[in-house]
VEXDREN-2710 file (C-alpha; in Angstrom, 1 decimal):
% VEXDREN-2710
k/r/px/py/pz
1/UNK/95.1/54.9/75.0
2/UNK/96.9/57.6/77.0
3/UNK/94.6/58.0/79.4
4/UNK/92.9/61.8/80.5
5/UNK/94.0/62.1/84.2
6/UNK/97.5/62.0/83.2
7/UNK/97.3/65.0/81.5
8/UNK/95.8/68.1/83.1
9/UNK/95.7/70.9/81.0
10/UNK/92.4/69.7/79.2
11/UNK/90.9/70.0/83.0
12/UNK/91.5/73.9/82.7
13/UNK/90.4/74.5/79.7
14/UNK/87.0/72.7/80.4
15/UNK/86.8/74.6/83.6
16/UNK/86.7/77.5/82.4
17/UNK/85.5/76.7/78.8
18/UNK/82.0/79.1/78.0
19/UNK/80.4/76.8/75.3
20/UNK/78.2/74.2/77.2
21/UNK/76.7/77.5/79.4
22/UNK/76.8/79.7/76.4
23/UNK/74.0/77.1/74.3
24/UNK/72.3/76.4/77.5
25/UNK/71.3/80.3/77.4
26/UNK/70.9/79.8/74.3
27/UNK/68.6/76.7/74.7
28/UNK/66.2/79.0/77.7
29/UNK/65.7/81.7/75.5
30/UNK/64.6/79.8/72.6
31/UNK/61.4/79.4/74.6
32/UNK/59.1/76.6/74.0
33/UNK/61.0/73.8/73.0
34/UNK/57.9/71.4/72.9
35/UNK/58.4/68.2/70.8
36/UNK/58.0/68.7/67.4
37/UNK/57.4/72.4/67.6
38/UNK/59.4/75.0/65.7
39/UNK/61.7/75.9/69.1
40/UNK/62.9/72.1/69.4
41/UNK/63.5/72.2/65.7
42/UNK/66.0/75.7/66.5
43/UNK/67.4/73.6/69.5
44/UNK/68.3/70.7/67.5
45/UNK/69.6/73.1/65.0
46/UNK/72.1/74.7/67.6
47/UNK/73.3/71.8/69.1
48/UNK/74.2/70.5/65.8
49/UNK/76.0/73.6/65.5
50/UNK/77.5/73.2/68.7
51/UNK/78.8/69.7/68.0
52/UNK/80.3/70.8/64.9
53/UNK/82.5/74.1/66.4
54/UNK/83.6/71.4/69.4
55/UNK/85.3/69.5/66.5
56/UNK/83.1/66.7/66.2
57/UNK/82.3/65.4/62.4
58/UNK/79.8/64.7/60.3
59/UNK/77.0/66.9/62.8
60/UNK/73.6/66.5/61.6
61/UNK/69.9/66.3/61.8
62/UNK/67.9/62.7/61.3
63/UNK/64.1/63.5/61.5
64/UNK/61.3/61.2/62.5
65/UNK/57.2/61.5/62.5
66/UNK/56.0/62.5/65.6
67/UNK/52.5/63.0/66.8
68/UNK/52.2/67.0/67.6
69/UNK/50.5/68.5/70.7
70/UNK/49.5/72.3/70.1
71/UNK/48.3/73.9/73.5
72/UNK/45.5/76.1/73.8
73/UNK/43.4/76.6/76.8
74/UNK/42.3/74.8/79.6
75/UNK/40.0/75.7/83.0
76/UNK/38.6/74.2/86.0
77/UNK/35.2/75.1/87.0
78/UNK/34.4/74.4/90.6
79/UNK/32.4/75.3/93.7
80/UNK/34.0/78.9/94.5
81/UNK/35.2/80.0/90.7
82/UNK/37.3/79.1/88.0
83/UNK/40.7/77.5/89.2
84/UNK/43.5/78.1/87.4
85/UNK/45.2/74.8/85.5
86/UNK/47.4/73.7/82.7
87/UNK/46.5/71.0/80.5
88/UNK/49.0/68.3/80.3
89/UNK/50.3/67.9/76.7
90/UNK/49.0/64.7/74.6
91/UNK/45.6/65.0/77.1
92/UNK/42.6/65.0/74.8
93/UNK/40.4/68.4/73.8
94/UNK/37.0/67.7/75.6
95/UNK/35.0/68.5/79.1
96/UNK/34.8/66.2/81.7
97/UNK/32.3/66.8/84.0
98/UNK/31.6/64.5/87.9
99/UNK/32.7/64.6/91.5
100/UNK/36.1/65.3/92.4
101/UNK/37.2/62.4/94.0
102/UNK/40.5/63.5/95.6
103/UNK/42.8/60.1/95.9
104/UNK/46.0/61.4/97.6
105/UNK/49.0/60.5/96.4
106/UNK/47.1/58.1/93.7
107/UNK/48.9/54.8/94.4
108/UNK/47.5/51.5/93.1
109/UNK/45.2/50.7/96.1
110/UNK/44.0/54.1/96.2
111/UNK/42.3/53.4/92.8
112/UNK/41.4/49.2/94.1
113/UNK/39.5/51.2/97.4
114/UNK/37.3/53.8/95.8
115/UNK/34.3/54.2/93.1
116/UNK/36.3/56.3/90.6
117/UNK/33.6/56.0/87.6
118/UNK/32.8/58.9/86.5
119/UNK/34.5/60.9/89.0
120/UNK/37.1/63.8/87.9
121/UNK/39.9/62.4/90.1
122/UNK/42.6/64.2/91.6
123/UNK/46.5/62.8/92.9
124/UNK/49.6/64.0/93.8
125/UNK/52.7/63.9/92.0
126/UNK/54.8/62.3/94.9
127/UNK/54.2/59.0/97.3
128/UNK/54.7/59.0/100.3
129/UNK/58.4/58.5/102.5
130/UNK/57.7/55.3/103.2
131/UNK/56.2/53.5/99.7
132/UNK/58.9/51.7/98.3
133/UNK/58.8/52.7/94.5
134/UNK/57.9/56.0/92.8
135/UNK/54.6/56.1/90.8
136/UNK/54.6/57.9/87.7
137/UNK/52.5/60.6/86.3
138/UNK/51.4/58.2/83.5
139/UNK/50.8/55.3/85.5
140/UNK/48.7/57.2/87.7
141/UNK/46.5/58.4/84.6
142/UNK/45.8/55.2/83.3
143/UNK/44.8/53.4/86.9
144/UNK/42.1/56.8/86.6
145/UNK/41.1/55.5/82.5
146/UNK/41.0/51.7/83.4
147/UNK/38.4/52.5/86.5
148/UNK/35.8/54.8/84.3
149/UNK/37.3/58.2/85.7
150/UNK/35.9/60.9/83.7
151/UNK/39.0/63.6/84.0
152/UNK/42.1/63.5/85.6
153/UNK/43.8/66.4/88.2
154/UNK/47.7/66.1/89.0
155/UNK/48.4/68.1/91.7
156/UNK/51.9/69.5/92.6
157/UNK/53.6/68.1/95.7
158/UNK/55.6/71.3/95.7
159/UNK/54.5/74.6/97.2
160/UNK/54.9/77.7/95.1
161/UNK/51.8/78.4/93.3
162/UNK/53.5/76.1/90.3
163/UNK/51.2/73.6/88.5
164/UNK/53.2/70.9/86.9
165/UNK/53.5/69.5/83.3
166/UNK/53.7/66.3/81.7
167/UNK/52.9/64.1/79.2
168/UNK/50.2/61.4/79.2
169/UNK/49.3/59.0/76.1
170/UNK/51.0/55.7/75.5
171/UNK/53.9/54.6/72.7
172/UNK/50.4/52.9/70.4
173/UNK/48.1/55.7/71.4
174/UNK/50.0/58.8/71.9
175/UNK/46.7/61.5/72.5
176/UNK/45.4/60.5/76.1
177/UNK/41.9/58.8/76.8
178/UNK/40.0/61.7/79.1
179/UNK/40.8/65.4/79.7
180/UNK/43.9/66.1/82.3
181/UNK/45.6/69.1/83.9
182/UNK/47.9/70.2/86.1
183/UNK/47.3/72.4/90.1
184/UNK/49.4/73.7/92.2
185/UNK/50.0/72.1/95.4
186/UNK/47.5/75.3/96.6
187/UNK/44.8/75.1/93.8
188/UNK/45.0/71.3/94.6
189/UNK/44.6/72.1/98.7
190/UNK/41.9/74.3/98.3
191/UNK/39.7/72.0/95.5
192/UNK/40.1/69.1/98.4
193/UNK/38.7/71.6/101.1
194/UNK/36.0/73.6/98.8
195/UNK/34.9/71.0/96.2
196/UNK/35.4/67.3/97.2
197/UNK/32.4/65.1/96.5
198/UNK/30.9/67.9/95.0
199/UNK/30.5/68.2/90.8
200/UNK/33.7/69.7/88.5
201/UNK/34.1/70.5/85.2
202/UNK/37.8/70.3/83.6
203/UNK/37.8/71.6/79.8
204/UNK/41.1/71.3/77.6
205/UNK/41.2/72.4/74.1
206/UNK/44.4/71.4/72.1
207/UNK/45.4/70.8/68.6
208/UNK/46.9/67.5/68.0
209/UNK/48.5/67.9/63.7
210/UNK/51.1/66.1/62.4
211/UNK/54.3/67.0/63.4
212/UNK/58.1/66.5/62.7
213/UNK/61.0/65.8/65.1
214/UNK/64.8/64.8/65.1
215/UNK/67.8/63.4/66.7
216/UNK/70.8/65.6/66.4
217/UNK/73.8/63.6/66.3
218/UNK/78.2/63.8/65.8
219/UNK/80.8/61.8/66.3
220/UNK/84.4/62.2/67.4
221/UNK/87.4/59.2/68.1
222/UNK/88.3/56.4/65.7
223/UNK/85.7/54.6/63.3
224/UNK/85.2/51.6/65.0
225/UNK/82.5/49.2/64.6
226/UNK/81.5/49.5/68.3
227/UNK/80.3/52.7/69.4
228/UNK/79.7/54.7/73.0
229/UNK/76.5/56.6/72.9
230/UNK/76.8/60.4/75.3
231/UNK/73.2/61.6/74.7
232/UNK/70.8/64.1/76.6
233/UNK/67.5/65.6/74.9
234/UNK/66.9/68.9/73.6
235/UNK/63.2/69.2/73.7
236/UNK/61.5/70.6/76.7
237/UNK/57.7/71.6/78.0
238/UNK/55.8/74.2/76.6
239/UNK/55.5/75.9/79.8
240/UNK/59.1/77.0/80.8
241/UNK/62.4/77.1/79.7
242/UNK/63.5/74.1/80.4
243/UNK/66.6/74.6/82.2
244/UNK/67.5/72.1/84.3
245/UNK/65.3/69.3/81.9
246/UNK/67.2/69.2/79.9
247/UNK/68.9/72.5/79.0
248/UNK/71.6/71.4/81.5
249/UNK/72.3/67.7/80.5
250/UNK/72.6/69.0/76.6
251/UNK/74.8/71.3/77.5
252/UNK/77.0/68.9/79.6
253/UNK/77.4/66.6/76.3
254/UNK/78.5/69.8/74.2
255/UNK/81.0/70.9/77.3
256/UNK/81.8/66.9/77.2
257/UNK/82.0/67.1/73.0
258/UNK/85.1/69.7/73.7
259/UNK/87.2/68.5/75.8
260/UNK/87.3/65.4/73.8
261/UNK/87.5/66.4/71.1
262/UNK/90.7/68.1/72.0
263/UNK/92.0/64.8/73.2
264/UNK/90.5/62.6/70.4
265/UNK/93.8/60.4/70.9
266/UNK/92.8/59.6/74.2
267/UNK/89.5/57.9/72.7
268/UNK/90.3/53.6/71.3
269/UNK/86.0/53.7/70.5
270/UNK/83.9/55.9/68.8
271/UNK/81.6/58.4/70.7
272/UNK/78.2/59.1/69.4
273/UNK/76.8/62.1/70.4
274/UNK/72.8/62.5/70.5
275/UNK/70.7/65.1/71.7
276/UNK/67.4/63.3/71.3
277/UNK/63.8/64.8/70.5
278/UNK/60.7/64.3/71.9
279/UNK/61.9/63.0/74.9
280/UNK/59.0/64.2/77.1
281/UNK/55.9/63.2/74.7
282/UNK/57.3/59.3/75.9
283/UNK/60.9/58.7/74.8
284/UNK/59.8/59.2/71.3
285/UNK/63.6/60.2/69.6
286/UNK/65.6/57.8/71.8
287/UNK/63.1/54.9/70.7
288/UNK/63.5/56.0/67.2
289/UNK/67.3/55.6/67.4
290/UNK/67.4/52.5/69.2
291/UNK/65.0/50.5/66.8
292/UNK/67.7/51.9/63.6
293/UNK/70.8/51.2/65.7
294/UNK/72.6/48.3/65.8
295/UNK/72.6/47.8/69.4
296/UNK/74.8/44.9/69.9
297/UNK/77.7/47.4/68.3
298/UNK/76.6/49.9/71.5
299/UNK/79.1/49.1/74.1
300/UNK/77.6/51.5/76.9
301/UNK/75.2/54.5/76.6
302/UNK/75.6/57.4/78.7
303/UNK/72.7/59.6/79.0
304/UNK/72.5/63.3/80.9
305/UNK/69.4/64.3/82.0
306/UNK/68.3/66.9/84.6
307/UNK/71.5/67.5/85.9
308/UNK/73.5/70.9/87.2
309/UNK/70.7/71.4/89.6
310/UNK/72.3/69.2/92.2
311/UNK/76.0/69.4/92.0
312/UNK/77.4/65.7/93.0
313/UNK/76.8/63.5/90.0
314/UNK/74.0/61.0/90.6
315/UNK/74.2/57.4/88.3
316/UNK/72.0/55.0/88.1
317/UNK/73.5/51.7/86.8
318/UNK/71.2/49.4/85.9
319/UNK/72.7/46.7/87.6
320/UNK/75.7/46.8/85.4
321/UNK/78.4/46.3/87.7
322/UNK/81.0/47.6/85.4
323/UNK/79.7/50.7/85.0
324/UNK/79.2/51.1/88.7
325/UNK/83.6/50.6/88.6
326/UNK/84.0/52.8/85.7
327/UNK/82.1/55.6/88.0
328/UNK/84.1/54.2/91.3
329/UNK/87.2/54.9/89.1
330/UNK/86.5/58.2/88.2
331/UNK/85.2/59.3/91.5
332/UNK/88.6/58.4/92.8
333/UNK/90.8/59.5/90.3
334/UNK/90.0/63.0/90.9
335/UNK/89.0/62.8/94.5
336/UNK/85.3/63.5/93.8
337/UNK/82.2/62.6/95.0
338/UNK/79.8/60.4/92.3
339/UNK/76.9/58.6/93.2
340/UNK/75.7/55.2/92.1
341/UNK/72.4/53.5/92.3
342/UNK/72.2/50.2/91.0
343/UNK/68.8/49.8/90.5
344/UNK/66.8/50.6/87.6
345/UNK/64.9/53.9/86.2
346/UNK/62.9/52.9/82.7
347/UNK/62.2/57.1/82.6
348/UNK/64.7/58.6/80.1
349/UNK/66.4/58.3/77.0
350/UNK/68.7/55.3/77.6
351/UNK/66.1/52.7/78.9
352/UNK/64.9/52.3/74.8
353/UNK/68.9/50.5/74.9
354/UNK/69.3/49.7/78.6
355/UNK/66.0/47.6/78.4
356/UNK/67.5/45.5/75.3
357/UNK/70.8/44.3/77.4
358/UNK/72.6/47.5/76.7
359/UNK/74.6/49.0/79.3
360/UNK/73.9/52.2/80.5
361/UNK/73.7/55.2/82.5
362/UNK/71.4/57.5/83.4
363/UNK/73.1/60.6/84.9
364/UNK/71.4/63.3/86.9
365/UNK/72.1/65.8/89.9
366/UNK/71.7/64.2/93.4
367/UNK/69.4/66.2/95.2
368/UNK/67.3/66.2/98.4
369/UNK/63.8/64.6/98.3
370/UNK/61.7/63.0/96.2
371/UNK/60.4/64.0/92.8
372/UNK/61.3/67.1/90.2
373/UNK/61.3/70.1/92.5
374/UNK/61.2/73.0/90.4
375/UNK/61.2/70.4/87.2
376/UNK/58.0/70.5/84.9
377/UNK/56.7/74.2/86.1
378/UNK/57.1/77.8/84.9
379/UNK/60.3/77.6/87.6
380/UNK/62.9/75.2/85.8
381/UNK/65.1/78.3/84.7
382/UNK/68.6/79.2/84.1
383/UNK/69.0/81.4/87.4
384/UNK/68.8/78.2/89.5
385/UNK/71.9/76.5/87.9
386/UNK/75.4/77.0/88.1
387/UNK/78.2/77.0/85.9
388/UNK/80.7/75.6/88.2
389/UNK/78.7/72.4/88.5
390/UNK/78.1/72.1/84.8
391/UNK/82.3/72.2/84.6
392/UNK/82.5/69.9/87.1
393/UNK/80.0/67.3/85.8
394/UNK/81.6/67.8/82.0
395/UNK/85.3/67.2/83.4
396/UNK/83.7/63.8/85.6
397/UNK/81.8/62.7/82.3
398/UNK/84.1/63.5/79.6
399/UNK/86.7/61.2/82.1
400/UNK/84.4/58.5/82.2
401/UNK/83.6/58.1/78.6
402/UNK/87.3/58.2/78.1
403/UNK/87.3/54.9/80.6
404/UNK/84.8/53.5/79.0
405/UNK/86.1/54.0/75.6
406/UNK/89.8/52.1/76.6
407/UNK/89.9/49.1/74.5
408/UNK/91.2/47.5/78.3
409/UNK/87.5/48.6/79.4
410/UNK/85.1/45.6/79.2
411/UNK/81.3/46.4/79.9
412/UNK/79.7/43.3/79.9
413/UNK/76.0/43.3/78.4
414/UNK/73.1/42.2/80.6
415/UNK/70.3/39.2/78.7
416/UNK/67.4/40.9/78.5
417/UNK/65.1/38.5/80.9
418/UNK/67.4/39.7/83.9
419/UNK/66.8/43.6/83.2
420/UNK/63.1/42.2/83.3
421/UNK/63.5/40.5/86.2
422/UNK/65.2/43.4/87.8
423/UNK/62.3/46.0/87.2
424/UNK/59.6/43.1/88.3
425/UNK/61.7/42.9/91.9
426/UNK/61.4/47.0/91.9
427/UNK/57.8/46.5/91.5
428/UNK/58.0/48.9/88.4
429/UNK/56.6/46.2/85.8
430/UNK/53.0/46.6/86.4
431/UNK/52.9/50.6/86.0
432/UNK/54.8/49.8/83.0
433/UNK/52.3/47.6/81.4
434/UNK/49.9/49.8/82.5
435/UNK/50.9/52.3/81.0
436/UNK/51.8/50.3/77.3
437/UNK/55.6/51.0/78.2
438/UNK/56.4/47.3/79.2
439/UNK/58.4/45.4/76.6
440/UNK/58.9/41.7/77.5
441/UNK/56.6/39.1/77.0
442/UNK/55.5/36.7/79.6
443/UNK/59.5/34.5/79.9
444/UNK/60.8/37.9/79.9
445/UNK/62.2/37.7/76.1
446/UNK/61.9/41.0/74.1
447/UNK/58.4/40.9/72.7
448/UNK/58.5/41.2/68.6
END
């Protein structure tokens, strides 16, 4: 392999390339993007297209069944008027009516210390500084089902009159158990002050059909048995345009696509590229492809998602210490700052593979704080990114999966117990199970 950082005129080109920030206008002003909703099917369509003018071969389309999500309206009425909300796609159409019962920031013993039967309960979308572990929207939905709550509130962290999206339901029952929406951090400060203890009614109506979804996919490099996987997802909330998740990492791969593909000499493996589907109704695509892949010919997956936003690249690594070198490498080739977290985060496309002993990465933006910021509201859009840090991250990446794709490159594969063992010592195993996402049975083997 000749490898990328001894040539430099590839580095130009990418930097001031237009096709990665030309789809990812293209991608915003598509508009709703929701999983299996005409707008993801035109995404998936102009990625493909996008694949195929980078160079890459056989660009196509492989669709799946997908449980749809049609929104329609949604209301909170309280003590002091109707309080505007979103419902939170895959929540059930019905009424809840109880108390609120506001539980903070919603973690574990929150639910353990109070009488939430019956109550319409309302948490935050962070945790506080000083928990150890992040809480999920999901998990924080089904500690409200398991204790009798009659509806569920999430309530943006973030000020900016912005009420947040996001799926609930579960991989083996994908429509939600009890009505849910999203408040703004103020909606959410002033039901707390006006209406707590006092009786609620949350209404969502939704249409839940049968739907159709897809994994676009191309290929560039030699046709080796063993394959690298560069994937993002193309789908995005109803609500917004879906810039940053995950305009911005499917852009990346495209920007990625071209500058190898004008250096396909440089590449000893084949590179898969996927822009996954339904990625925010619960990983739906990505676990689609990894049950029809043949994961033991995966040698690493590298998937981009919610990046741009924050311009130093953030990696976590799964406890795969050669990935953590690979980044090392590449952060010191071209004098550049990359972040690496070794630990592990089961919330995007590559954990389907990663949780199977498949190495992998998830790349993001580092940024300040905890959470989404602008991520999941009517603000994720295209003004807030930059196209010098989408050229940046696409010159960093495509160099990585250049390393990684050097027949001198070994990525050693990780037994599945241990990746168990490592989310159990994050304390991330019982949301998962909570929340039907957890995968191992009781030795930490892959259950069948």
């Amino acid at each position: 392999m000749t490898d990328l950082t001894e040539r430099t005129d590839w580095i130009g080109e990418t930097f001031t390339s237009t096709a990665g920030w030309d789809l990812l206008e293209d991608l915003v002003d598509i508009g709703n993007r929701m999983a299996g909703q005409p707008g993801e099917r035109e995404a998936l369509e102009r990625v493909r297209d996008a694949l195929a003018e980078a160079g890459c071969r056989n660009a196509r389309i492989e669709e799946f069944d997908l449980q749809g999500w049609v929104r329609g309206s949604s209301r909170i009425d309280a003590p002091g008027g109707e309080q505007d909300c979103i419902a939170l796609p895959r929540s059930p159409s019905g009424t809840a009516t109880g108390d609120l019962l506001d539980l903070g920031y919603g973690l574990p013993e929150d639910f353990e210390n109070a009488d939430v039967e019956g109550a319409v309960v309302m948490v935050s979308s962070t945790v506080p500084d000083h928990y150890e572990r992040f809480i999920h929207r999901r998990e924080k939905y089904y500690y409200a089902v398991q204790e009798g709550a009659a509806g569920f509130v999430f309530r943006n962290h973030v000020e900016g009159c912005l009420p947040p999206t996001g799926s609930v339901g579960t991989p083996g029952a994908p429509i939600g158990d009890i009505p849910a929406v999203g408040v703004s951090a103020e909606v959410g400060a002033r039901l707390a002050r006006r209406a707590e203890g006092d009786e609620i009614t949350v209404e969502v109506e939704c249409e839940t059909p049968d739907a159709t979804s897809g994994n676009t996919m191309a290929e560039l490099g030699p046709d080796t048995d063993e394959e690298l996987l560069v994937t993002s997802h193309a789908d995005a909330h109803d609500i917004a345009e879906g810039a940053m998740d995950n305009g911005a990492g499917t852009a990346t791969i495209v920007e990625v696509a071209n500058a190898l593909a004008a250096n396909e000499d440089a590449l000893d493996t084949r590179v898969r590229f996927v822009a996954f589907g339904a990625e925010e109704v619960g990983l739906v695509g990505s676990s689609v492809e990894a049950d029809r892949t043949d994961r033991d010919a995966v040698k690493a997956i590298v998937n981009v998602d919610s990046n741009v936003f924050g311009r130093t690249l953030k990696l976590h690594t799964h406890g795969f210490e050669d990935l953590t070198a690979a980044a090392d490498r590449v952060g010191e080739r071209f004098d550049h700052p990359v972040a690496t977290i070794p630990e592990q985060n089961p919330h995007s496309d590559h954990w389907p593979f990663v949780q199977t002993g498949v190495p992998g990465y998830m790349v993001s933006g580092k940024t300040e704080g905890r959470g989404r910021g602008w991520g999941h509201t009517f603000a994720d859009t295209f003004e807030k990114l930059e196209v010098r840090n989408l050229r940046e991250q696409a010159v960093l990446l495509a160099a990585l999966v250049a390393d990684l794709a050097d027949d001198d490159t070994d990525v050693a594969r990780r037994d599945p117990a241990d990746i168990a063992a490592a989310v159990e010592a994050q304390d991330l195993a019982e949301g998962m199970k909570v929340t039907g996402d957890w995968p191992y049975d009781d030795d930490g083997n892959l259950a069948e």
